[in-house]
py3Dmol code that shows the C-alpha trace and the ligand (Angstrom):
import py3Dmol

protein = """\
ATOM      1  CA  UNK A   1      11.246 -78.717 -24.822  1.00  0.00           C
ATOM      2  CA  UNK A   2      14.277 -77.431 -26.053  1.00  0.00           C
ATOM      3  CA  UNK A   3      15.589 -76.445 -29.083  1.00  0.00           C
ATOM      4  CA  UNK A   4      17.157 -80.054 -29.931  1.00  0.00           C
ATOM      5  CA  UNK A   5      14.234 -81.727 -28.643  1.00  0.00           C
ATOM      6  CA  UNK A   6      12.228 -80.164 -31.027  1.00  0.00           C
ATOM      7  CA  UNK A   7      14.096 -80.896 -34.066  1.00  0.00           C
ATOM      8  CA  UNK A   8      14.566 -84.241 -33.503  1.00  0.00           C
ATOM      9  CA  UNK A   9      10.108 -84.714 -33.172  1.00  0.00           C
ATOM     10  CA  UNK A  10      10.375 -82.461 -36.091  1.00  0.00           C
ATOM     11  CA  UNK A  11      12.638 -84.397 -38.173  1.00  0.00           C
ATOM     12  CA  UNK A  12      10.912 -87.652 -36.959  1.00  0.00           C
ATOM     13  CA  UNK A  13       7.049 -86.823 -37.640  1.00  0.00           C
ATOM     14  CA  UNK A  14       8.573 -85.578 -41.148  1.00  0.00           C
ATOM     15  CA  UNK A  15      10.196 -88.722 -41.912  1.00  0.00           C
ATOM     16  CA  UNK A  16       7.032 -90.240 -40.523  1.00  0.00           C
ATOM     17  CA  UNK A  17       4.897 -88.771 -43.198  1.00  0.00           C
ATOM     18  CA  UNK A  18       7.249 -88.964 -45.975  1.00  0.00           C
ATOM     19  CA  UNK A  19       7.786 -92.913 -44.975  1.00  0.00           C
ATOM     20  CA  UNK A  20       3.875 -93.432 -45.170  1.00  0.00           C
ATOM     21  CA  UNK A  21       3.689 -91.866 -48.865  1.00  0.00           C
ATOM     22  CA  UNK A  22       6.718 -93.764 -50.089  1.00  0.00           C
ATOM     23  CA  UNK A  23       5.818 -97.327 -48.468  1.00  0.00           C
ATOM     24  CA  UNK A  24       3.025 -99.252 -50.392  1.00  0.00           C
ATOM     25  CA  UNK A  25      -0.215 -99.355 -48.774  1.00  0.00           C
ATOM     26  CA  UNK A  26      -1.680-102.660 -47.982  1.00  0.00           C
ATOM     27  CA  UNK A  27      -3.943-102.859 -50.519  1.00  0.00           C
ATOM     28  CA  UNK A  28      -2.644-105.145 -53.167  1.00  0.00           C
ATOM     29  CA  UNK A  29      -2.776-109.485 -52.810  1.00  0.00           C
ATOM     30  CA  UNK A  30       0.832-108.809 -51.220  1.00  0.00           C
ATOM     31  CA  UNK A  31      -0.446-106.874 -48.575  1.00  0.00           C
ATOM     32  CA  UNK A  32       1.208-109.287 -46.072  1.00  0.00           C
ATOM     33  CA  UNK A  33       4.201-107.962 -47.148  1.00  0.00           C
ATOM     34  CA  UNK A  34       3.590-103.868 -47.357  1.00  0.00           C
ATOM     35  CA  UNK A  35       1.954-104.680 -43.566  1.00  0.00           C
ATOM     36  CA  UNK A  36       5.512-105.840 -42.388  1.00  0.00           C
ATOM     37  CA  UNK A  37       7.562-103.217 -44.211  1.00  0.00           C
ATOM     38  CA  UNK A  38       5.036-100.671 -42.713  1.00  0.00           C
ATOM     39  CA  UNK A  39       5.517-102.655 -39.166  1.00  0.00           C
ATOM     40  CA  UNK A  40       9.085-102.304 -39.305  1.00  0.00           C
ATOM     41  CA  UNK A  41       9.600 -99.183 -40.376  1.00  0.00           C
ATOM     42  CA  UNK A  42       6.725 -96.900 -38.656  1.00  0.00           C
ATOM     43  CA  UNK A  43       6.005 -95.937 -35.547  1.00  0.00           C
ATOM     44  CA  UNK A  44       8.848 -95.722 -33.298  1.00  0.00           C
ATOM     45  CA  UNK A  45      12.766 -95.075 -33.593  1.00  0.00           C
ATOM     46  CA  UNK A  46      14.131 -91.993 -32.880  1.00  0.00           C
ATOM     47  CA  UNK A  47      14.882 -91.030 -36.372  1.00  0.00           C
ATOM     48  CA  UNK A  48      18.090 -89.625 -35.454  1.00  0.00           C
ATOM     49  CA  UNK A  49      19.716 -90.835 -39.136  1.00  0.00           C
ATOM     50  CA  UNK A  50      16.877 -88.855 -40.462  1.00  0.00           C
ATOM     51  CA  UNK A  51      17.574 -86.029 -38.153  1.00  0.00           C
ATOM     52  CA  UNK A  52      21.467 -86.034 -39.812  1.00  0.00           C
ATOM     53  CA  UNK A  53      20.100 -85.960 -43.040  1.00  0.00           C
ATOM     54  CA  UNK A  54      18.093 -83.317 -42.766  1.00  0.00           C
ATOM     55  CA  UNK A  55      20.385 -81.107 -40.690  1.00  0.00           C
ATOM     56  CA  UNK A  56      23.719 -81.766 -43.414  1.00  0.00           C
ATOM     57  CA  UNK A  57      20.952 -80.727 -46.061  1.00  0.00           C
ATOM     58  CA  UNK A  58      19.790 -77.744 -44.570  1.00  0.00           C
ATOM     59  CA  UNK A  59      23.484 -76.317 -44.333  1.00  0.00           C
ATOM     60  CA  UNK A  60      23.700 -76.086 -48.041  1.00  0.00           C
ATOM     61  CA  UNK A  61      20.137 -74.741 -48.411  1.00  0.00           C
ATOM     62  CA  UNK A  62      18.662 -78.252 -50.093  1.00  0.00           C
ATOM     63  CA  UNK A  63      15.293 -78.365 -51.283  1.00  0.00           C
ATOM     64  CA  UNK A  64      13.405 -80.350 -48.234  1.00  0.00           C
ATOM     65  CA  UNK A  65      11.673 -82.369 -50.282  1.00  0.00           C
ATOM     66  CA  UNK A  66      14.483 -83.738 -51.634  1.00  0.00           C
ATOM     67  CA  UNK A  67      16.218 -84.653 -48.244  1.00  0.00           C
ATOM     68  CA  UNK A  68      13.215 -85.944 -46.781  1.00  0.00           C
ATOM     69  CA  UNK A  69      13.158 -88.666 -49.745  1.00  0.00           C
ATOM     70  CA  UNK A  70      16.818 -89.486 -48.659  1.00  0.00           C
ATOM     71  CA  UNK A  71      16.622 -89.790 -44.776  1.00  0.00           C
ATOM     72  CA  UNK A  72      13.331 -92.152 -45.573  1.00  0.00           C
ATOM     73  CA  UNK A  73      15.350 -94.183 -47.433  1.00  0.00           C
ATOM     74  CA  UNK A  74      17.586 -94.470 -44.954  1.00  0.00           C
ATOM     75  CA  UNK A  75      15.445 -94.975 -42.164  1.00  0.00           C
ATOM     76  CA  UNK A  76      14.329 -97.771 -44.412  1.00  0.00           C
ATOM     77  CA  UNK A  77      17.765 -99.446 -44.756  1.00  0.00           C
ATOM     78  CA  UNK A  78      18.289 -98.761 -40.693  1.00  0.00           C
ATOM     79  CA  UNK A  79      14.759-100.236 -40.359  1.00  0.00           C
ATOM     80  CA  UNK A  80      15.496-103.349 -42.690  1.00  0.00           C
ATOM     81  CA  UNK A  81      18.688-103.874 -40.309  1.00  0.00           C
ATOM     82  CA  UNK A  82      17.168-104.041 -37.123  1.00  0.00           C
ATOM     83  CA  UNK A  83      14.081-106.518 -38.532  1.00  0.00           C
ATOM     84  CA  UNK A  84      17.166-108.503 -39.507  1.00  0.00           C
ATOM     85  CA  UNK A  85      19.076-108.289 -36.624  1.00  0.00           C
ATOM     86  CA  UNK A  86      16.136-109.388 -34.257  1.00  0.00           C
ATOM     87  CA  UNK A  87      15.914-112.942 -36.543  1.00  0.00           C
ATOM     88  CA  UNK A  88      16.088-116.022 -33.967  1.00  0.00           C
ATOM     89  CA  UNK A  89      19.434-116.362 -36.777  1.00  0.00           C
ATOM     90  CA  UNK A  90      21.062-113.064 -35.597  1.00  0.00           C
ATOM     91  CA  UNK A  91      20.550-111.681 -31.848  1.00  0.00           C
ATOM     92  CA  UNK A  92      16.842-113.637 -31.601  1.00  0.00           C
ATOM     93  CA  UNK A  93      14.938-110.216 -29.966  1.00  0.00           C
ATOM     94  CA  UNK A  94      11.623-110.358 -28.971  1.00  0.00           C
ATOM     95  CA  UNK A  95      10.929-106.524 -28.560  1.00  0.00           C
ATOM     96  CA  UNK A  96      11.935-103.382 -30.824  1.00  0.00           C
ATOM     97  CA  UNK A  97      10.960-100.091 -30.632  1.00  0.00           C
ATOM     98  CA  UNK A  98       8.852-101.101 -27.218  1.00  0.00           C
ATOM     99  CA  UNK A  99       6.347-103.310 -29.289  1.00  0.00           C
ATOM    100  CA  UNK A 100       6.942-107.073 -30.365  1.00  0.00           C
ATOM    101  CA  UNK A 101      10.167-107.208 -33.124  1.00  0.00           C
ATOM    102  CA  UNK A 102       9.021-108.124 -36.707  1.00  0.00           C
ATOM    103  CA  UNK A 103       9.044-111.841 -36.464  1.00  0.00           C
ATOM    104  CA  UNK A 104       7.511-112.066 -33.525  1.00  0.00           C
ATOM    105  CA  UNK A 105       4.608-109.996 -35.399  1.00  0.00           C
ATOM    106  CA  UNK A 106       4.761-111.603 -38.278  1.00  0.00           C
ATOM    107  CA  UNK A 107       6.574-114.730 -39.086  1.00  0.00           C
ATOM    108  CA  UNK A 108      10.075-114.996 -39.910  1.00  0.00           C
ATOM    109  CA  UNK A 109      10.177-115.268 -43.237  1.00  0.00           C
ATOM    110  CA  UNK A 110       8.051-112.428 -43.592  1.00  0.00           C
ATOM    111  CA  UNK A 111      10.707-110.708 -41.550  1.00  0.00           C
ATOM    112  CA  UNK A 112      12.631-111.838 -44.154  1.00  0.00           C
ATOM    113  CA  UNK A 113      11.107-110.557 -47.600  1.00  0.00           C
ATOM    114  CA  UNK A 114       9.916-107.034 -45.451  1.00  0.00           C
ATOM    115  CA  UNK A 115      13.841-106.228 -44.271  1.00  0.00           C
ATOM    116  CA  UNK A 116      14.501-107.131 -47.772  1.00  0.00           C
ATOM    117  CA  UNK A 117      11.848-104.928 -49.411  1.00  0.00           C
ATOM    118  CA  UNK A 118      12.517-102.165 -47.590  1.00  0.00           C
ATOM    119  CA  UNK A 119      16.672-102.360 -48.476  1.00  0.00           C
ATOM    120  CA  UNK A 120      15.107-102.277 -52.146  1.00  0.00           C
ATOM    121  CA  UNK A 121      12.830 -99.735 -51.495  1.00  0.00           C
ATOM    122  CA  UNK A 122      15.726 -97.486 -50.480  1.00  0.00           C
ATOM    123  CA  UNK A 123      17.289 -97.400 -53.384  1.00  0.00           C
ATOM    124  CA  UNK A 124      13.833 -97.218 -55.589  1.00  0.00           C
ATOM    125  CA  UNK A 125      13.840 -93.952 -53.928  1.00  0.00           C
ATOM    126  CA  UNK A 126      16.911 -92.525 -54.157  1.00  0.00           C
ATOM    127  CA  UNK A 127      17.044 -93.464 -58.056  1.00  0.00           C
ATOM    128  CA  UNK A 128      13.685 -91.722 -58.435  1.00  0.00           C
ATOM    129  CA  UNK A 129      14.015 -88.464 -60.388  1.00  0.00           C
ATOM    130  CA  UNK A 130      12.211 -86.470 -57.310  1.00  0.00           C
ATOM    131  CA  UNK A 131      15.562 -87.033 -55.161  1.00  0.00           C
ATOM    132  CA  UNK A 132      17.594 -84.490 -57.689  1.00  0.00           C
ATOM    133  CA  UNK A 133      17.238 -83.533 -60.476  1.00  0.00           C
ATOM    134  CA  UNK A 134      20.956 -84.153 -61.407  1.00  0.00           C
ATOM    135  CA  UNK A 135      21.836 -88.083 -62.366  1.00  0.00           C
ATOM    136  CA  UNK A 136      25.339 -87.761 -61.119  1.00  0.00           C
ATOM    137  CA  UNK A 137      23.771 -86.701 -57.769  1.00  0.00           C
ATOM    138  CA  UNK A 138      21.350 -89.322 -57.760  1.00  0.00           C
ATOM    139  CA  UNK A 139      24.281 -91.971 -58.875  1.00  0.00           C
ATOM    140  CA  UNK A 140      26.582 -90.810 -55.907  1.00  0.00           C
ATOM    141  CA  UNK A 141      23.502 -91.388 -52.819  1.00  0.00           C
ATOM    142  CA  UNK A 142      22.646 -94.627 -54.249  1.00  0.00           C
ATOM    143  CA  UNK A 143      26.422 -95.542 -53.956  1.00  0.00           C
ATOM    144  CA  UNK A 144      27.091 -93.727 -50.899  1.00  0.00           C
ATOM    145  CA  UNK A 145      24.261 -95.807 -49.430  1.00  0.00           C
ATOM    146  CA  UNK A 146      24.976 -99.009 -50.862  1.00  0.00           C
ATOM    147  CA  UNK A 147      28.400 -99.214 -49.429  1.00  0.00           C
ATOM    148  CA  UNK A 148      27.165 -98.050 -46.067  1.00  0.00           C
ATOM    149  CA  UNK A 149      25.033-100.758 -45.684  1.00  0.00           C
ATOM    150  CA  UNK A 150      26.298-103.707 -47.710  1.00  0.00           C
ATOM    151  CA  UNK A 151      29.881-105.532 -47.420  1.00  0.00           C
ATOM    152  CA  UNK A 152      32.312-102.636 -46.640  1.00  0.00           C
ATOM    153  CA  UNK A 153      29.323-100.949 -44.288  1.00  0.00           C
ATOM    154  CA  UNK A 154      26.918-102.045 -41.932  1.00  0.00           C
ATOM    155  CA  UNK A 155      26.752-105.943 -43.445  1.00  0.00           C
ATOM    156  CA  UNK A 156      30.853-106.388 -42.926  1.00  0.00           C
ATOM    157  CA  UNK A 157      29.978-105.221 -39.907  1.00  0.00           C
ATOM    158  CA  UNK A 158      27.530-107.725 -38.708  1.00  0.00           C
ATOM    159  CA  UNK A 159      29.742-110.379 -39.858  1.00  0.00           C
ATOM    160  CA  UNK A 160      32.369-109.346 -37.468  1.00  0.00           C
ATOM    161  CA  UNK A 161      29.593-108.832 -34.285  1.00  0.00           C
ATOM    162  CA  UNK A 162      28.099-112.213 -35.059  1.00  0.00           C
ATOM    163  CA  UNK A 163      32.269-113.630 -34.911  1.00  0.00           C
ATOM    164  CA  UNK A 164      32.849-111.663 -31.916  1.00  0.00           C
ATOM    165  CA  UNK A 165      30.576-113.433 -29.743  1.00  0.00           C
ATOM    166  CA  UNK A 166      32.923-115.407 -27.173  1.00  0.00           C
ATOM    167  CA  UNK A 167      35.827-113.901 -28.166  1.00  0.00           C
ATOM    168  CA  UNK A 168      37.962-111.484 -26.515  1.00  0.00           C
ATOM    169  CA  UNK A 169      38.668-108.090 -29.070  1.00  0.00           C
ATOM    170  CA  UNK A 170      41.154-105.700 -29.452  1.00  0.00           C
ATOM    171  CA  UNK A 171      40.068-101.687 -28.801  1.00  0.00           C
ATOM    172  CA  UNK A 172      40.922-101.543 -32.391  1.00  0.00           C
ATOM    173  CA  UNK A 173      39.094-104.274 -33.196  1.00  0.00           C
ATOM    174  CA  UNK A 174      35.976-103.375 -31.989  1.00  0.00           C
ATOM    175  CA  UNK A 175      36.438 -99.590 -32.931  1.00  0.00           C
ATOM    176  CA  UNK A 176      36.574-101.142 -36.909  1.00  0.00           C
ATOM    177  CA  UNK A 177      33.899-103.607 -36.343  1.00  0.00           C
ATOM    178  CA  UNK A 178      31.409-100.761 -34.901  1.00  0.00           C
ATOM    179  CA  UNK A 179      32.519 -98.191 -37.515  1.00  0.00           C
ATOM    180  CA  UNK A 180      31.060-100.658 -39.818  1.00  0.00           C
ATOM    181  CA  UNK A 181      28.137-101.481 -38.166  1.00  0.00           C
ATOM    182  CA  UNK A 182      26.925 -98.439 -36.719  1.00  0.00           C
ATOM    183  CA  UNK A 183      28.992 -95.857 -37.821  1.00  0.00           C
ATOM    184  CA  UNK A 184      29.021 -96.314 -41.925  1.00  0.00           C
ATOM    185  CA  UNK A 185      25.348 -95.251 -41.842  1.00  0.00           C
ATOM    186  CA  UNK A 186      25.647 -92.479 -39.541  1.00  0.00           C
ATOM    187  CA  UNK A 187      28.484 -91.114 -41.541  1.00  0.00           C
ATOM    188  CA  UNK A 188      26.465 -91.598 -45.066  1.00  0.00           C
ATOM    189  CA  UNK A 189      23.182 -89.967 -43.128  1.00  0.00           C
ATOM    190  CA  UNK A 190      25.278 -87.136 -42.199  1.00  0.00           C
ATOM    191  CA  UNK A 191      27.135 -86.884 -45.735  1.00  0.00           C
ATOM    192  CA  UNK A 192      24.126 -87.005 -47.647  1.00  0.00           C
ATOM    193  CA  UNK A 193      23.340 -83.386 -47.204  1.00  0.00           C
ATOM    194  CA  UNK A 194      26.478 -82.406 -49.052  1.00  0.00           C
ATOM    195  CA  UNK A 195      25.559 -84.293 -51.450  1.00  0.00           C
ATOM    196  CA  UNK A 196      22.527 -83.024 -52.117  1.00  0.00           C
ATOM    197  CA  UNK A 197      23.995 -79.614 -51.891  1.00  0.00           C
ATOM    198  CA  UNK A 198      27.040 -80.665 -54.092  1.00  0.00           C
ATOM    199  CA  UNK A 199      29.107 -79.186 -51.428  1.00  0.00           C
ATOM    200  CA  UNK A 200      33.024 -78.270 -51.330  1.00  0.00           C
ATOM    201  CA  UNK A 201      35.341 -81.415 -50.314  1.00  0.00           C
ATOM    202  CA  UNK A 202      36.250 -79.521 -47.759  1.00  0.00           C
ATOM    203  CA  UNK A 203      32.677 -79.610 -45.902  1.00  0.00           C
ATOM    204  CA  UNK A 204      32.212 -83.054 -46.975  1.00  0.00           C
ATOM    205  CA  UNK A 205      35.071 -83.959 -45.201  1.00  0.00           C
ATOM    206  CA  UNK A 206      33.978 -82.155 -42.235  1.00  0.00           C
ATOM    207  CA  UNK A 207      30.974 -83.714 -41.826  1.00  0.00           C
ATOM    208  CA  UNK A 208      32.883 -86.901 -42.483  1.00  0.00           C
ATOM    209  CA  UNK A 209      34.908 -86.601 -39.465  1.00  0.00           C
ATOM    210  CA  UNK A 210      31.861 -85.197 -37.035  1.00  0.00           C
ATOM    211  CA  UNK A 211      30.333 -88.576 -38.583  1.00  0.00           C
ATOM    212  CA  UNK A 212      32.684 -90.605 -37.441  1.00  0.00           C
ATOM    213  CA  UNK A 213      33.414 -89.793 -34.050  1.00  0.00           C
ATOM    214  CA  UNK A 214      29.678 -89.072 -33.794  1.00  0.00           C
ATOM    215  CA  UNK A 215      29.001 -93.010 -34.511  1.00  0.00           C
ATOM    216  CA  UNK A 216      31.692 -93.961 -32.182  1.00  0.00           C
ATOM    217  CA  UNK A 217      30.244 -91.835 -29.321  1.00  0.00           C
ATOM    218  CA  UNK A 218      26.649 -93.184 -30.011  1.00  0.00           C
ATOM    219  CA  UNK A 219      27.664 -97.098 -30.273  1.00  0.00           C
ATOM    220  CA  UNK A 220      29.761 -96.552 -26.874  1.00  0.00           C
ATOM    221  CA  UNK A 221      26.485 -95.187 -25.348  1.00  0.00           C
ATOM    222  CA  UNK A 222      24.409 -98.213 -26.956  1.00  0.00           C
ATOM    223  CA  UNK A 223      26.857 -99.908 -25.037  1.00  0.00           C
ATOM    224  CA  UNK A 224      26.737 -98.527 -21.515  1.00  0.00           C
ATOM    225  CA  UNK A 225      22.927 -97.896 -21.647  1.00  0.00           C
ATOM    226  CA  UNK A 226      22.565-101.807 -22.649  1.00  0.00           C
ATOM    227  CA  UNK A 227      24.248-102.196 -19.615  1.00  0.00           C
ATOM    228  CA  UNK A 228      22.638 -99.319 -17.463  1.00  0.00           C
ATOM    229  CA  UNK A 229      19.397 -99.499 -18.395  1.00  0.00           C
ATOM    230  CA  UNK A 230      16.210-101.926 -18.647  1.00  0.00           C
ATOM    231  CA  UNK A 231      13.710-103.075 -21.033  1.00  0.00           C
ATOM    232  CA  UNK A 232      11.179-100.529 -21.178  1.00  0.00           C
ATOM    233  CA  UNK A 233      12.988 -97.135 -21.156  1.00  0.00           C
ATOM    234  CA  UNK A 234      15.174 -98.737 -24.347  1.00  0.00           C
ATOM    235  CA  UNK A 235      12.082-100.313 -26.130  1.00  0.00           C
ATOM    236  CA  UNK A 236      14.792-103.670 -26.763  1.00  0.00           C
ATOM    237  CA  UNK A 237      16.253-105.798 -24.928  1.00  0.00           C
ATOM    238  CA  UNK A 238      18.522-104.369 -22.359  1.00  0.00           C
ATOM    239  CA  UNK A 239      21.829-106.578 -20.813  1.00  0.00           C
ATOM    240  CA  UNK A 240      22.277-108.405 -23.928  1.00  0.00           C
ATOM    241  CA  UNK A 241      26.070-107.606 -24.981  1.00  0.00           C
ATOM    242  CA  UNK A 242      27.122-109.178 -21.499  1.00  0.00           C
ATOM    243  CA  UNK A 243      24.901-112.222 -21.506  1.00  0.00           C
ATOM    244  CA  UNK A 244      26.527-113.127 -24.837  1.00  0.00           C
ATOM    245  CA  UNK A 245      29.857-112.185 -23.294  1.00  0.00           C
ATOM    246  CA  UNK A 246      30.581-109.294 -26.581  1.00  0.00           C
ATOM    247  CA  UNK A 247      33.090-107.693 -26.495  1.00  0.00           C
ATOM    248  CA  UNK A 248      32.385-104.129 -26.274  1.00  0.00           C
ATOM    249  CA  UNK A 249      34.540-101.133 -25.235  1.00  0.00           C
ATOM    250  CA  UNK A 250      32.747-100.991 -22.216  1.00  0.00           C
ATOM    251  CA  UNK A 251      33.667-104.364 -21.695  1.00  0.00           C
ATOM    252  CA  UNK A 252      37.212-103.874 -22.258  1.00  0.00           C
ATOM    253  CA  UNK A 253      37.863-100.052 -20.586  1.00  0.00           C
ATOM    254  CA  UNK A 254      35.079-100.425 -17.973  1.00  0.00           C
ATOM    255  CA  UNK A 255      32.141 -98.260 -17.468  1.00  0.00           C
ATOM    256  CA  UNK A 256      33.809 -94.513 -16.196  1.00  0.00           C
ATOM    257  CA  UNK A 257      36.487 -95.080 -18.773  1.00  0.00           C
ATOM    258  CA  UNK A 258      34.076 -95.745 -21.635  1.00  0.00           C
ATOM    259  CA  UNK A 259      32.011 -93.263 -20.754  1.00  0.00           C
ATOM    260  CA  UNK A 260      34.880 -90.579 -20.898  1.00  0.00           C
ATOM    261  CA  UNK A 261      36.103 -92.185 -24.451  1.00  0.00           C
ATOM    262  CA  UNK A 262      32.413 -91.204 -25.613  1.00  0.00           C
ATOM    263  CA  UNK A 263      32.572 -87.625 -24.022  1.00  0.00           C
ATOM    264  CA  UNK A 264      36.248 -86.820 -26.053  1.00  0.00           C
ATOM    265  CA  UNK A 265      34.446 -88.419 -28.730  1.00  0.00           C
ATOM    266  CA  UNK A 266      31.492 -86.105 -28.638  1.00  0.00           C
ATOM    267  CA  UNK A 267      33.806 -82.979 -28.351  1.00  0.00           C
ATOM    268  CA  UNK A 268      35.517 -83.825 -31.138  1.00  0.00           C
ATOM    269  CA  UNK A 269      32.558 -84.230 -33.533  1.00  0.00           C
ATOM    270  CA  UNK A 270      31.659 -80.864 -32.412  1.00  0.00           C
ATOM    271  CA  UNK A 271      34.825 -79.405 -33.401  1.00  0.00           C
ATOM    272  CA  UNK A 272      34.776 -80.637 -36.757  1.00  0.00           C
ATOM    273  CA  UNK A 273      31.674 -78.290 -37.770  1.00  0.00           C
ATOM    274  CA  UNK A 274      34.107 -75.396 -36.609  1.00  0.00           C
ATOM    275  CA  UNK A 275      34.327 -73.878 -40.293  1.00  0.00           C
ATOM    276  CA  UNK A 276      30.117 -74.428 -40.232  1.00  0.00           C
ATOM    277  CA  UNK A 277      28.119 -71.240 -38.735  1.00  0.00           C
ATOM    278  CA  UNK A 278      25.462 -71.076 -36.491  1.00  0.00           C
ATOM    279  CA  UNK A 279      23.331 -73.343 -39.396  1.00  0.00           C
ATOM    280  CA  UNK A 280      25.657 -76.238 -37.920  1.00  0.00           C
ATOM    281  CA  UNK A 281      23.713 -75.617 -34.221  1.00  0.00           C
ATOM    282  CA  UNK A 282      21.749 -78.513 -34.534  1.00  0.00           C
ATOM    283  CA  UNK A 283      24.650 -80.982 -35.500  1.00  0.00           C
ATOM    284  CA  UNK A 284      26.224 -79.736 -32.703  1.00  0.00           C
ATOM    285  CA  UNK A 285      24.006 -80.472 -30.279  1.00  0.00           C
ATOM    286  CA  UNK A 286      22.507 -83.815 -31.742  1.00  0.00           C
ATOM    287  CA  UNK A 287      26.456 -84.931 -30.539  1.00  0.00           C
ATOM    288  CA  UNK A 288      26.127 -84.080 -27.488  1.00  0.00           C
ATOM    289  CA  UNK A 289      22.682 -85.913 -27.357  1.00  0.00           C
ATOM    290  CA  UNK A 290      24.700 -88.983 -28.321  1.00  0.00           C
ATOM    291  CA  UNK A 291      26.064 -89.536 -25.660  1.00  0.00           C
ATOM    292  CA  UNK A 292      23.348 -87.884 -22.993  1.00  0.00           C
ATOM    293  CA  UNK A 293      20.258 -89.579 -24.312  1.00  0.00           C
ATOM    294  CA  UNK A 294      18.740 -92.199 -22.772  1.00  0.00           C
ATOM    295  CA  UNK A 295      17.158 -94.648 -25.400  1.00  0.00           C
TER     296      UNK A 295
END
"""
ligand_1 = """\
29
GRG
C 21.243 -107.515 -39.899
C 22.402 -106.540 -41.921
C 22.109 -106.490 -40.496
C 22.667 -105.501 -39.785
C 22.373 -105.263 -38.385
C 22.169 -102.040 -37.066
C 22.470 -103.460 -36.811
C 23.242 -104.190 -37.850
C 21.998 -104.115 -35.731
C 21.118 -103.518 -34.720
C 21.588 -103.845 -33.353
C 22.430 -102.784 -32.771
C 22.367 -102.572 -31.313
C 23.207 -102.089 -33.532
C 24.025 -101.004 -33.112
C 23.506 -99.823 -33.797
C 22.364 -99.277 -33.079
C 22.650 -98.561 -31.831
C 21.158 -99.453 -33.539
C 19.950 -98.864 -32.929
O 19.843 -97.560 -33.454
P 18.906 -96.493 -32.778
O 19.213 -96.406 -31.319
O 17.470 -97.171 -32.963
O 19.009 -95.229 -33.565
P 16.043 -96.502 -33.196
O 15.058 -97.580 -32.829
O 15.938 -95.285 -32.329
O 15.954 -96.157 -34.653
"""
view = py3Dmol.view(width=600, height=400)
view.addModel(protein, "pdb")
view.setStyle({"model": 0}, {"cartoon": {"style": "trace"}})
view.addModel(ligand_1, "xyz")
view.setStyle({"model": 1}, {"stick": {}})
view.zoomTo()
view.show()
């Protein structure tokens, strides 16, 4: 396994056990609902938002305790999202993570209340005194996260992707639409160490920029493996974007072309950790795993 590889299982059975301490066991008369949030969120994903967190935290030397409380809760807003977005009302997806999506487990409403607990949850624990000890610190990741994922984040977004269906998008367009989507988590995942770390503007905005053509590399690989690849290797649904005739900018600039887009896209991210040193390793590579993986 190599070096990557082995962070990335690192970073996920860490979030793993941090996720099972933070979620509520299923002991209480609501267990119905702790048994979804559990569902949703455990077992499976690659816990590559996670991964960012971790890796932005350890440049600035943050206590790991600390950033594994913040990439759980945002593998439980990412989490809360795809429940969600597998609702017969959104993209109606049977499978996630290679077992049956939430609904199909549960019952949608309880697909429902679990995405919603676990978007609450989130913010439980980034308010929570064990994140940092310094309010203004705390203040900032609760409203770096709630504008990643709510109207001017990853909830704009999926207003756009639901309006897109059937219609024919600018490259601009659909750049915006996944920046919001996709990206505005990624970027806040990879930010979040800086935070923590109460880094210089100057690295924030580094990380800012490897964010953001980092998302844009990953959602254009989303796109070409939905087209490249099948049910089982993905865990989802596979061949959905052109059944619903999305737009994507595969769609639009065809497979090679899309595929170079995400490779120039990949490069770049990697250049913006150019003032980082060798601590930055990791970021570097999870780029280039954007674009190479194959789930
Ligand atoms: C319903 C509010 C709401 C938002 C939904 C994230 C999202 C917005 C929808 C999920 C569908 C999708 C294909 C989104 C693009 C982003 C993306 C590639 C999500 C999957 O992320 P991975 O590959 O998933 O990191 P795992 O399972 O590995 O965590």
């Amino acid at each position: 396994m190599d070096d990557f590889d082995a962070a990335l299982a690192r970073a996920a059975s860490a979030t793993g056990q941090a996720l099972d301490m933070l979620l509520p066991a299923a002991r209480d008369p609501e267990s119905r609902l702790f048994d979804a949030m559990r569902y949703a969120a455990m077992g499976g994903g690659k816990r590559l938002r996670p991964f960012l967190v971790l890796n932005s935290a350890a440049l600035f030397d943050v206590n790991t305790d600390c950033a594994l409380r913040v990439a759980a809760a945002v593998e439980c807003v990412h989490s809360y999202s795809l429940a969600h977005d597998d609702l017969p009302c959104m993209d109606d997806d049977d499978l996630r993570r290679g077992k049956p999506s939430t609904h199909r487990q549960f019952d949608e409403a309880t697909a429902v209340l679990a995405g919603d607990g676990l978007l609450s949850l989130a913010f439980e624990i980034l308010a929570g005194v064990e994140t940092h000890e310094d309010p203004n610190v705390r203040c900032e990741l609760v409203r770096g996260l709630a504008v990643a994922s709510g109207p001017h984040g990853m909830v704009g977004g999926q207003m756009l992707d639901l309006q897109a269906e059937h219609e024919t998008l600018s490259a601009p367009a659909i750049t915006r639409l996944q920046q919001l989507k996709t990206g505005a988590l990624i970027a806040f995942a990879s930010e979040a160490g800086a935070i923590l770390g109460r880094a210089s503007p100057s690295c924030r905005h580094a990380l800012h920029a490897y964010a953001h053509d980092f998302g844009l590399a990953f959602q254009i690989t989303d796109d070409l493996l939905d087209i490249e690849s099948n049910d089982e290797t993905l865990g989802k649904s596979a061949g959905k974007d052109q059944a619903a005739g999305k737009s994507t900018l595969v769609s639009l600039l065809g497979v090679d072309r899309a595929r170079l887009q995400a490779k120039i896209l990949s490069e770049q991210a990697v250049k913006h950790l150019d003032l980082f040193d060798e601590k930055a390793d990791l970021l570097r590579a999870a780029a280039l795993y954007a674009i190479d993986r194959r789930a």
